[in-house]
C-alpha positions as CSV (number, residue, x, y, z in Angstrom):
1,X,-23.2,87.0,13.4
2,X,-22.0,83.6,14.1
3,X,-18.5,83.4,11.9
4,X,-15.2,81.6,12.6
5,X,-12.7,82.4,10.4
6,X,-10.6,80.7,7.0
7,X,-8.0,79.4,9.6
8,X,-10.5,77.8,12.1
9,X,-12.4,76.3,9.1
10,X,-9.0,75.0,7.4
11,X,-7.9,73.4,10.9
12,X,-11.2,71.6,10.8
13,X,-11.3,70.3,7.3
14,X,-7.5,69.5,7.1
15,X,-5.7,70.4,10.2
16,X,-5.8,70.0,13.9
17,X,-9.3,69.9,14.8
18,X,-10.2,67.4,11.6
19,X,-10.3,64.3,14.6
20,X,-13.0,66.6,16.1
21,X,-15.2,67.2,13.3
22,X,-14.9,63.4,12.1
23,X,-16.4,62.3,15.4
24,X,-18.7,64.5,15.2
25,X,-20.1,63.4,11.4
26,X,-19.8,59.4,12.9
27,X,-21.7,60.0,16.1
28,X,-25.0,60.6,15.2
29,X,-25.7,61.8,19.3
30,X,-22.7,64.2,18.4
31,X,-23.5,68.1,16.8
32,X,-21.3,70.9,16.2
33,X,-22.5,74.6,16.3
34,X,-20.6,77.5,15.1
35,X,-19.9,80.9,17.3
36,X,-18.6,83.6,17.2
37,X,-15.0,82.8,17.3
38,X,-15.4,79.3,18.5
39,X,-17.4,76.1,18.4
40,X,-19.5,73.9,21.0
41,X,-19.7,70.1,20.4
42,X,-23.0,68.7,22.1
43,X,-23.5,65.5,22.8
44,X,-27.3,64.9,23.2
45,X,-28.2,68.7,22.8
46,X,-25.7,69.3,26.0
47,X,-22.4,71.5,25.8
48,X,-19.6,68.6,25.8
49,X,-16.8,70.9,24.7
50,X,-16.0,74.6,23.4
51,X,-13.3,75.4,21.2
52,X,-12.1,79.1,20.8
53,X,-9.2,79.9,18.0
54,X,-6.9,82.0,19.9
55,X,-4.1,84.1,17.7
56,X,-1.4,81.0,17.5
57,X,-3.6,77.8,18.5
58,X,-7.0,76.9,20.2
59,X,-8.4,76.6,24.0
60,X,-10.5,73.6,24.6
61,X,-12.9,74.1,27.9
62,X,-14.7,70.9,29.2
63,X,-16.7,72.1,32.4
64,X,-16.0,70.3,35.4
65,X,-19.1,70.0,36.8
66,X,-20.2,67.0,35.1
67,X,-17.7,65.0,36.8
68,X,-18.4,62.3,39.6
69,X,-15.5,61.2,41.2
70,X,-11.9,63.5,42.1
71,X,-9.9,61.4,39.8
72,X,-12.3,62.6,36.9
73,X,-11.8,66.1,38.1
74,X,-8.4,65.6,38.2
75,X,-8.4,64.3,34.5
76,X,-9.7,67.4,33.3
77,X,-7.9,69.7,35.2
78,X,-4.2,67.6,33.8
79,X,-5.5,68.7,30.5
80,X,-3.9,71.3,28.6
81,X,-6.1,73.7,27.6
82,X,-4.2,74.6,24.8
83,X,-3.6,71.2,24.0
84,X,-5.6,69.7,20.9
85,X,-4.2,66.4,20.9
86,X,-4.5,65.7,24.7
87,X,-8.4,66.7,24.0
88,X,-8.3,63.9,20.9
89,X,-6.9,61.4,23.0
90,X,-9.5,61.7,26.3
91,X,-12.3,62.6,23.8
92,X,-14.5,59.7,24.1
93,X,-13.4,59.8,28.0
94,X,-15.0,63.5,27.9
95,X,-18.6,61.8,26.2
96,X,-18.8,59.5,29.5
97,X,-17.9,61.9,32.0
98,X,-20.4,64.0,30.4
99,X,-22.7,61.2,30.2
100,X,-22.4,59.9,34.4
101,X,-22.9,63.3,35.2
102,X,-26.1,63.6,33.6
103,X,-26.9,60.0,34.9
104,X,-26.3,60.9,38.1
105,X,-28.8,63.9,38.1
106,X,-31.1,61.4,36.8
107,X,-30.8,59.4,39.8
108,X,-30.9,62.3,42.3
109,X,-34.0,63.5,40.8
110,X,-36.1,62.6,43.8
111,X,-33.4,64.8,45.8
112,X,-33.8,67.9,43.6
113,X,-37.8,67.4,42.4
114,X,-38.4,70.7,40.7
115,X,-39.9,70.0,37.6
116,X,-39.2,73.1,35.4
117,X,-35.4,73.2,36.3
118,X,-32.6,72.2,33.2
119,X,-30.6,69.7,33.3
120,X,-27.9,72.6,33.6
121,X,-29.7,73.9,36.2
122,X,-29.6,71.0,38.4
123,X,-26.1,70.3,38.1
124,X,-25.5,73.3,39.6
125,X,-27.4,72.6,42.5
126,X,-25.8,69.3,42.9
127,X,-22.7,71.4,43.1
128,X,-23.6,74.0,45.2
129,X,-24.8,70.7,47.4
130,X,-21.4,69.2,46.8
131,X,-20.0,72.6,48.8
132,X,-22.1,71.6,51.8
133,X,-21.4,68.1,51.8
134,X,-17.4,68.1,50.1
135,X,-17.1,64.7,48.8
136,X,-20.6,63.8,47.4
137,X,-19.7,65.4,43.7
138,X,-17.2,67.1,42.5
């Protein structure tokens, strides 16, 4: 059963994570999903971030692979992952990182023409690729 519990809900309503679930009412290309013991913000049906309530706090996870450049990388890896208001502040920074990463698979299509793959799925590639060739992606 998908269930967060009276504290998660609370911090979302009135605490915390209320930034989080404001964006998401605003941003109609924004959706929240509940877990079991966390929640995934999608932007565009893709997993922008995870929250998971930990005993005293939460961990915010944004996955690398979506970024493009080392200095995005390094964004995200300077993030606190038990920070929530470092993960308010670079929020909208997270929605483009997420969004030039899908761009980018977009434009490498040609490279990586296999039509029944995810979107997930080909970002992976590109990564794997980005092990070959260091430098092309992060």
């Amino acid at each position: 059963m998908r269930l967060i519990d009276k504290r998660f809900i609370h911090d979302l309503l009135e605490g915390e994570l209320t930034t989080f679930l404001g964006e998401v009412k605003n941003n109609k290309t924004l959706s929240l999903e509940i877990r079991d013991g966390y929640i995934n913000i999608y932007h565009r049906g893709g997993n922008l971030l995870r929250i998971t309530q930990k005993k005293e706090g939460y961990e915010f996870f944004f996955d690398a692979k979506y970024c493009i450049q080392e200095n995005d990388k390094a964004l995200i890896e300077s993030l606190s992952k038990r920070d929530s208001i470092s993960y308010i502040k670079h929020f909208y920074g997270l929605i483009e990182l997420w969004i030039n990463g899908l761009k980018l698979i977009q434009n490498l299509s040609v490279n990586i023409n296999i039509p029944f793959l995810s979107t997930i799925q080909r970002l992976w590639m590109l990564n794997i690729k980005s092990r070959i060739f260091p430098g092309w992606i992060c």
